[in-house]
Every structure is written in C-alpha cells, then in structure tokens.
C-alpha positions as CSV (number, residue, x, y, z in Angstrom):
1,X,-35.6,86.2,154.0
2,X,-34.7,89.7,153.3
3,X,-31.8,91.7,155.0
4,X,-33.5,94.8,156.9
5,X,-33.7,97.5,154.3
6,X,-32.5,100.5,156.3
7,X,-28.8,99.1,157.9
8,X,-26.5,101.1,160.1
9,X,-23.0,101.5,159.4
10,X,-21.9,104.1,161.9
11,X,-23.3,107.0,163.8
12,X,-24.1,108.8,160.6
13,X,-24.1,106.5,157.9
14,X,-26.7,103.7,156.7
15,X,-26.9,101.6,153.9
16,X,-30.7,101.9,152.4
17,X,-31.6,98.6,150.1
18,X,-35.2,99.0,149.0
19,X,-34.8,97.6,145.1
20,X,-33.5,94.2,143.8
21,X,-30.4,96.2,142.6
22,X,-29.5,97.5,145.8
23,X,-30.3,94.1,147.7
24,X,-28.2,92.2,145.0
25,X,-25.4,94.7,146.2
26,X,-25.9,94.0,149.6
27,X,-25.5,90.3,148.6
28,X,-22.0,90.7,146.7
29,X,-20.5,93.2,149.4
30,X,-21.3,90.5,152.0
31,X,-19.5,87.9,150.0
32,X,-16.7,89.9,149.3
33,X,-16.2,91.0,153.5
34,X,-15.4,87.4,154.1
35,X,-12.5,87.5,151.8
36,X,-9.9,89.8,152.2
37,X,-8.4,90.3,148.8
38,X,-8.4,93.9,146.6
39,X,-11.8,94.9,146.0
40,X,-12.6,97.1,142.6
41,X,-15.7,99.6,143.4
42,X,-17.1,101.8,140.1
43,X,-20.2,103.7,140.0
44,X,-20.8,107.3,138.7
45,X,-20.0,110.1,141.1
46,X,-22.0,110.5,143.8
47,X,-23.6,106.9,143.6
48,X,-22.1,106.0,146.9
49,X,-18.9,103.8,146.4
50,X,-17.9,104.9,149.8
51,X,-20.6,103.8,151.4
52,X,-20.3,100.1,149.7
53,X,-16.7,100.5,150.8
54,X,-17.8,101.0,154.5
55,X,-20.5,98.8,154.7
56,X,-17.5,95.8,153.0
57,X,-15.8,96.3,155.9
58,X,-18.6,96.8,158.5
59,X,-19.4,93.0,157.5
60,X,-15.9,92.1,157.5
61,X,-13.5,90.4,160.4
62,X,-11.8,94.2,160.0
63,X,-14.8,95.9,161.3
64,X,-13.3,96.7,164.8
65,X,-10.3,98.4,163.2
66,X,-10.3,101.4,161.5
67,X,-11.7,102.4,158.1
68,X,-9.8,105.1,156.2
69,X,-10.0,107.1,152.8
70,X,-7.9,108.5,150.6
71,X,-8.8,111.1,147.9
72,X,-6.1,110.3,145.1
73,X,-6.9,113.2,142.9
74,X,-6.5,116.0,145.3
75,X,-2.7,115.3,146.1
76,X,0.3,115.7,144.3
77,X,2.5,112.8,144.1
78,X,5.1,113.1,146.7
79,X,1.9,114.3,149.4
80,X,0.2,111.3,147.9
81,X,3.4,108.7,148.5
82,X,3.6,110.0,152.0
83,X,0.0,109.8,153.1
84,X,0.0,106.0,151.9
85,X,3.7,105.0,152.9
86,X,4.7,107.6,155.9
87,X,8.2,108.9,155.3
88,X,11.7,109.0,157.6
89,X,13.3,112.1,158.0
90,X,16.2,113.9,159.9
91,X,14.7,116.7,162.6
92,X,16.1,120.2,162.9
93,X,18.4,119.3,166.2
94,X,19.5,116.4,163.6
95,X,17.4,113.0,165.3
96,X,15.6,110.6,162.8
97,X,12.2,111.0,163.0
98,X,9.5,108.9,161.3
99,X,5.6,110.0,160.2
100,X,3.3,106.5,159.3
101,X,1.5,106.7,156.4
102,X,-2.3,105.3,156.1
103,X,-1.1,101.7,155.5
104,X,0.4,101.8,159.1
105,X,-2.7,103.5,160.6
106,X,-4.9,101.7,159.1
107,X,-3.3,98.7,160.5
108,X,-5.6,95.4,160.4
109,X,-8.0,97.3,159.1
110,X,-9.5,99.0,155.3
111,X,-8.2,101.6,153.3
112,X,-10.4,103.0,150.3
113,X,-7.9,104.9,147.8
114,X,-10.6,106.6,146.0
115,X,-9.9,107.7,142.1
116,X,-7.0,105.4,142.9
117,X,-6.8,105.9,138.6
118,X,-5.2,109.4,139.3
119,X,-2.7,108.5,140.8
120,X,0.7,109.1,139.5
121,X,2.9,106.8,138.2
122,X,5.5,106.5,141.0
123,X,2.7,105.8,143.4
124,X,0.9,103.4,141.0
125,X,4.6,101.2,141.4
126,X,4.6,101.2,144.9
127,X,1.5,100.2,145.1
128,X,1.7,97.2,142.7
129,X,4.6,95.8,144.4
130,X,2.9,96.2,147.9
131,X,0.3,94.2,146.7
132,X,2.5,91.8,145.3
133,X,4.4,91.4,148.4
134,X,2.4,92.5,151.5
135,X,5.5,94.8,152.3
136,X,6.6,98.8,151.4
137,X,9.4,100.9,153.0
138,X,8.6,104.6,154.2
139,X,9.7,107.3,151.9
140,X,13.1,107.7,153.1
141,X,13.5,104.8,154.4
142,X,15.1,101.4,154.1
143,X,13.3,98.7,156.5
144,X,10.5,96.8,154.8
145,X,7.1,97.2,157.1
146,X,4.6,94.2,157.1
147,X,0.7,95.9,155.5
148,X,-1.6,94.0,157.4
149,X,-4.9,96.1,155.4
150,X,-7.7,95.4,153.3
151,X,-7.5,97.7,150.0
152,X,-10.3,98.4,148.0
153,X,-9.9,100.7,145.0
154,X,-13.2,103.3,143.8
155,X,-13.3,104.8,140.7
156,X,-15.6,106.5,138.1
157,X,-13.4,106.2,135.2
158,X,-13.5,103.5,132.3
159,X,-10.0,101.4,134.0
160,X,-9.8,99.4,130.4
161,X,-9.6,102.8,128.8
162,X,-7.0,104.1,131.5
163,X,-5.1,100.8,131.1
164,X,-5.1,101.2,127.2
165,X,-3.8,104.5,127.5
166,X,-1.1,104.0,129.9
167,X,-2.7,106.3,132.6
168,X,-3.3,103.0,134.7
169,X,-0.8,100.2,134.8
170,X,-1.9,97.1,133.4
171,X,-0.4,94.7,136.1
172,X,-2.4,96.7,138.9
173,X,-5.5,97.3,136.6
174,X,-5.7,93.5,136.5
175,X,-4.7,92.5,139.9
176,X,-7.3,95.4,141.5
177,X,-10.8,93.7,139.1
178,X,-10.3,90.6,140.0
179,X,-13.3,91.4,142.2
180,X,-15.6,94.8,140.8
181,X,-18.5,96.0,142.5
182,X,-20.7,98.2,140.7
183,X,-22.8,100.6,142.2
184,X,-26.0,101.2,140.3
185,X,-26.9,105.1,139.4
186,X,-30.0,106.5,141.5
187,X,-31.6,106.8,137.8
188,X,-31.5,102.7,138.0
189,X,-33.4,102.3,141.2
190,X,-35.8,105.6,141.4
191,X,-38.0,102.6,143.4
192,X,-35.5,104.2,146.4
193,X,-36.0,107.4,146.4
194,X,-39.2,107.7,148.3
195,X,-37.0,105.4,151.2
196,X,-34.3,107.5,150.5
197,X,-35.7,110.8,150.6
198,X,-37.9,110.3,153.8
199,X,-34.5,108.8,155.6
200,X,-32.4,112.0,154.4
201,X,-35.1,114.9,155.0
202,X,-35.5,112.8,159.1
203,X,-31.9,112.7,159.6
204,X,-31.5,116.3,158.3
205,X,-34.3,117.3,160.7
206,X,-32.9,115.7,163.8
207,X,-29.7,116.8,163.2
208,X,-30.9,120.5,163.0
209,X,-33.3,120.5,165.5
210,X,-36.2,121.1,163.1
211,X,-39.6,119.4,163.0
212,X,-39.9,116.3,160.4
213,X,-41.4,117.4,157.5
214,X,-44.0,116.7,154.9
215,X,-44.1,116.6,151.1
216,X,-46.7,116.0,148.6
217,X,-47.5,113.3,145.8
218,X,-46.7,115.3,143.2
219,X,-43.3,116.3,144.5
220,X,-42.9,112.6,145.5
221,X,-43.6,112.2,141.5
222,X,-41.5,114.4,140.2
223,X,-38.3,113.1,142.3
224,X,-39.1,109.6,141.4
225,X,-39.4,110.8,137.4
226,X,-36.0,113.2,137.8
227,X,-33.0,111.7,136.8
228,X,-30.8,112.7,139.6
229,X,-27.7,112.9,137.4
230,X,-25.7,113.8,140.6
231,X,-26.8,110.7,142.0
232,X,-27.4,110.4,146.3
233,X,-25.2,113.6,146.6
234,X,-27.4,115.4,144.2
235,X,-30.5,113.9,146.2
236,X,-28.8,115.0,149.5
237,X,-28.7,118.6,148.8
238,X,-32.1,118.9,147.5
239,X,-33.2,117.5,151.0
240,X,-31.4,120.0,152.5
241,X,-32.7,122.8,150.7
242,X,-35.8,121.6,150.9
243,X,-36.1,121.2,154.4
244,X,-34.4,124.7,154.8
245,X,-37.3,126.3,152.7
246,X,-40.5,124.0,153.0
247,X,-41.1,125.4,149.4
248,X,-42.7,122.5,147.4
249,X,-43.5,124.7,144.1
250,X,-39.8,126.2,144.4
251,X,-38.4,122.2,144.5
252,X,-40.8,121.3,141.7
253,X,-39.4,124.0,139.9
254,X,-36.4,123.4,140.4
255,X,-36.1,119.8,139.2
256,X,-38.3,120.6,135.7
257,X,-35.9,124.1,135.6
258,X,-33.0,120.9,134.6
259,X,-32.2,121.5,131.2
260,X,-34.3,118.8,129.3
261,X,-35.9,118.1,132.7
262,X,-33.6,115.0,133.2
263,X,-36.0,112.8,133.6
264,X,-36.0,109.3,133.3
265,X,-39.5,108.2,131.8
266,X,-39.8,111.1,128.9
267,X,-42.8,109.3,127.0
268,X,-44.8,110.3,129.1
269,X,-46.6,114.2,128.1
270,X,-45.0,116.2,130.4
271,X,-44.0,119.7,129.7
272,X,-44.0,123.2,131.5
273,X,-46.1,125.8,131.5
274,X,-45.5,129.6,132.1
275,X,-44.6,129.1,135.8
276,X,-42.0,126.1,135.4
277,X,-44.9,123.6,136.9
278,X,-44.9,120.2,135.8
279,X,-48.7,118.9,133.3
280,X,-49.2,115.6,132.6
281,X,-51.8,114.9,130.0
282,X,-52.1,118.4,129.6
283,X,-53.3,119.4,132.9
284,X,-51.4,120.7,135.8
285,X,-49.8,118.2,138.4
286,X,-51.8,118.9,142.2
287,X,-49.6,120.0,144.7
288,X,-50.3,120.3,148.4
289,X,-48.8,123.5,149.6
290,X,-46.7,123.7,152.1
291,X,-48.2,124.7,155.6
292,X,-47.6,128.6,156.2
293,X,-44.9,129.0,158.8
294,X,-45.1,131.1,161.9
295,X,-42.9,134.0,162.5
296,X,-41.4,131.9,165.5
297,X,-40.0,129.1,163.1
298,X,-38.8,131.7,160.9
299,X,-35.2,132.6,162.8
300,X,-34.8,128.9,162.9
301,X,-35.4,128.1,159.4
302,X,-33.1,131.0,158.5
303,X,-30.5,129.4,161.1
304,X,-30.2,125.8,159.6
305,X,-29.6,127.6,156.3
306,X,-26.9,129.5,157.9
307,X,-25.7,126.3,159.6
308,X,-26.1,124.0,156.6
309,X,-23.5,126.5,154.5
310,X,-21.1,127.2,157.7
311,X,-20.8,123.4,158.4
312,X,-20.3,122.5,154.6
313,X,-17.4,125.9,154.3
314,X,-15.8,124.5,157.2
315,X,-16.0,120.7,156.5
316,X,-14.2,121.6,152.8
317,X,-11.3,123.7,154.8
318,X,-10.4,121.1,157.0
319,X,-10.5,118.3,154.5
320,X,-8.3,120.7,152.2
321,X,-5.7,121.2,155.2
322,X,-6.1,117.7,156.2
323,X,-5.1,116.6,152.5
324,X,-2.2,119.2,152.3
325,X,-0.7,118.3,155.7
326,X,-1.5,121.7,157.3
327,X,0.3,123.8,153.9
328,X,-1.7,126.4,154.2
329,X,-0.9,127.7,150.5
330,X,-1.1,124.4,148.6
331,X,-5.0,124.3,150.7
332,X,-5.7,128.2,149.5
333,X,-4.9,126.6,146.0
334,X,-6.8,123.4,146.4
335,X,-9.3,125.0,147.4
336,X,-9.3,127.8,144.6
337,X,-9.4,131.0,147.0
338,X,-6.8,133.2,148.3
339,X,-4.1,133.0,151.2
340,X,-5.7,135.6,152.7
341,X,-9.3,134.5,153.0
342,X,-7.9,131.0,154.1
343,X,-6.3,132.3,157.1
344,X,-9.2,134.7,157.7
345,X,-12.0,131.5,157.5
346,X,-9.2,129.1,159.5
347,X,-9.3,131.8,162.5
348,X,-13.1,132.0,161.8
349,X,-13.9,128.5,162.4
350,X,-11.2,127.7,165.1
351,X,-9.2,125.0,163.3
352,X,-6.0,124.4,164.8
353,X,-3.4,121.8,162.8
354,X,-3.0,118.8,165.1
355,X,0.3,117.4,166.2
356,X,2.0,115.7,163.4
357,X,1.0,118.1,161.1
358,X,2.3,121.0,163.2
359,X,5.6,119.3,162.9
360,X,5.6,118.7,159.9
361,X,4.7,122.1,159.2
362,X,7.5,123.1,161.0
363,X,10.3,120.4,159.4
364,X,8.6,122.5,155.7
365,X,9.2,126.0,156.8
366,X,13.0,124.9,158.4
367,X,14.2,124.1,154.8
C-alpha cells in the first residue's frame, strides 16, 4: 500500500511522491527518522534537500520540537561559530552576558547546516568534536553544554572531492555519510511534474487570491520534455510567472528560448520555428490559448506581480539581516547593493531587528 502522494509537512510545505524515485525517498527518509544519528542529504541545487530534511524530522520522535537551518556559505566564520555555538561576553555596564547558538535553540530537536562543506576550518573542528562527544562550549566560554539535536548535513558538492582536497575534513566527511540521502533531479522524475505543477500553480493561486488556472497539453508537454536544470525552484518560478501572466505561448517560448532547449528526450524532431514555437514531426505543437482576461482581472493580475517581487525583495533582506545578526553593512554586502538602498528598503518594508539582535547590535557598535 502506497503512502498518500501529496503529504503535509507544515502550513506551507508538502512533500509530493508521484514516481518510484520519489516514493523510494519517502521509504529511506522514514527509516532514517527513527534513528537519530547524522544524516548526509545531496542532490543538485534546488532539488529540494530541505524539504527531505523537514519531512526526516516531521516523521521523527523530534517532530514537536523545532526544526532549524543554517546557510553555511553565507557567513563568515566567527558569525558562523556563533550562530551554531552561542557565545559569552562581558556587557557595556561590565555583567556577563550569554547569546545561545542554534544547537541550544534547537534543543531536542533538528538542525540542517546546509553547504555544511563551506564551512571553515575552525568550525569544521568544533563540529567534529561535538559530534564526537555530544558536548561544545559557547564561544567565550568555558562550561561544556549537553547538544541534545539531530544534525543532518545538505550539500551539492562532490564531499570525496572536498575530502581529497582538504576543504572538508576527512574524520567528519566519514562520520556525516554514514547515512546519504540523495535527492533525485526533477530531470529524473519529469513523471512529477504534471502533480507538481498543478500543486504549485493552486497554492500560488490561493495564496494570492487569484482564480486556479488552466494550461494546455502542449504546455503540459513541453514542461514534462524541459529539463528543469534549476530543478523545483526553477519549476516554482515558472508557476509563478505563469500564473501572473496566463501567457501559454510566452511560457512555451520561454522554455524552447533555453539554450539547446534543455530538454530531456532530444531524439525526438523537435526544433523552432520563426516564433520560438515548439514542431514535432515537423508540424506545429496545438496550443489552447489562454482565455482573454477582463479589464477587471487586470489590476489584480498586475498586483500579484507586484506582490510576488515585493514579498521575494523583502524575504531576501530579512534572511540577509537575519544571517548577519542585524550588521546592516555586512547585509548591504551580502546582499551585493548599497548601504544606502538597504536602509531605504529596511524602512520600506518595516523590518525592525528583534531583541537579541538589537543587542548585539549594540555590544558591535560599543567597541
């Protein structure tokens, strides 16, 4: 008997198994939740290793505690060793104060250090030997602390090539594959895509308060045929602007405009013509066009596109603050804009730094 092939995760995530590759991956994360060692997660970017992350722990005894995730690659290695360990420090009217890292917060519960291969060195060590032991000390600290967390390490990166060149250490390389989960490209189960597809363009359209839409054969054809290189994230925004537009010839153009087409299945005759349209056999693929849309729909279509962008502009800020502990200039560089346009789109879109990392803004700018 099958497990359903749509399953919730949380309020906005689900985990879609509609092929034997995703099914077998549903198998092996369930396996792996009712053990609570390291777990190794690979897959090309934008497959969705943190959504096999989430759903591990959805299955697992941790489910009721909380899930966190750390982006390895965006930090430099002192932020890094304090988002994982927390550090102790001395306060400007001279008390000890202490900040918990992730492995406190996450307490009983799963961390996924995502391209856990970037990071550096010194954090690489500390890792190790809290895996080795179960125990770490804060950054500044001296008093060993108890981890009582499930860590599972994602990854896009060949690990034996990182461990051959030294970028990974080979003790933590070996003690984090003991147990790998792969997750399959999108180009390996296209089966999905009219599930997926369907499921991303109806929760698009509830979210936005837009009527469900429709979409052809042809373009059904053309998505299952299209590589996806950029995998479910890549499918994700061409939902999006699909459902923004309701354009079929403009997204059947747009996925034969991909140099070489990326498609899968390229035995087959299919070339372009003139207008960018897919022919098989020589003869031009039927598409249902799109019904025409009344000038009432129009302030709303041009409203979700507005939307879509503001919601994406502001989701990156935050994460970029987040990530930097409120340091506004190391987010203007992570983020590849200016200081000034940072604090002009923070007062735009009403963020305000919460608590800790108002203080610890404030401990920075006293030194």
């Amino acid at each position: 008997m099958y497990k359903p092939e749509i399953e919730r995760i949380n309020e906005e995530l689900y985990f879609i198994a509609a092929s034997p590759a995703t099914r077998r991956l549903r198998t092996q994360a369930e396996l792996l939740s009712q053990t609570d060692v390291p777990v190794l997660i690979t897959g090309e970017a934008g497959s969705g290793k943190t959504t096999a992350a989430q759903l591990i722990h959805s299955l697992s005894i941790r489910s009721s505690f909380p899930f966190m995730r750390v982006k390895c690659a965006v930090l430099t290695s002192d932020l890094l060793e304090n988002e994982l360990f927390g550090y102790e420090h001395t306060s400007a009217s001279g008390r000890p104060e202490s900040t918990p890292g992730k492995f406190e917060q996450c307490a009983k519960g799963t961390i996924l250090l995502d391209e856990f291969d970037a990071m550096p060195g010194v954090v690489q060590r500390r890792l190790l030997k809290l895996l080795e032991t179960g125990e770490f000390v804060r950054c500044g600290g001296k008093n060993p602390i108890r981890a009582d967390v499930r860590i599972i390490a994602a990854t896009c990166s060949d690990l034996e090539l990182a461990a051959a060149e030294k970028r990974v250490q080979e003790e933590l390389f070996y003690r984090l594959s003991v147990f790998e989960l792969r997750v399959p490209p999108l180009r390996e189960r296209h089966g999905e895509i009219p599930m997926l597809l369907g499921h991303l363009l109806n929760r698009l359209a509830r979210r936005y308060g837009v009527p469900d839409p429709s979409f052809s054969s042809a373009l059904l054809d053309a998505c299952q045929q299209y590589a996806w290189p950029g995998n479910l994230r890549e499918l994700e925004n061409f939902a999006k602007r699909f459902l923004a537009h309701g354009d079929e010839e403009a997204a059947l153009q747009e996925l034969h405009s991909h140099p070489d087409n990326g498609f899968v299945n390229k035995s087959e005759n299919r070339t372009r013509n003139g207008n960018g349209y897919a022919k098989t056999n020589g003869q031009p693929s039927s598409i249902i066009p799109s019904s025409p849309q009344t000038s009432a729909d129009q302030p709303s279509l041009r409203l979700l596109v507005r939307n879509a962008k503001g919601e994406a502009e502001r989701g990156a800020i935050a994460e970029a603050l987040e990530q930097t502990h409120w340091n506004r200039k190391a987010a203007a560089r992570l983020l590849n804009v200016s200081y000034r346009a940072l604090l002009y789109k923070i007062q735009e879109y009403g963020l305000v730094p919460p608590a800790d990392s108002a203080r610890l803004l404030v401990m920075r700018q006293s030194k």
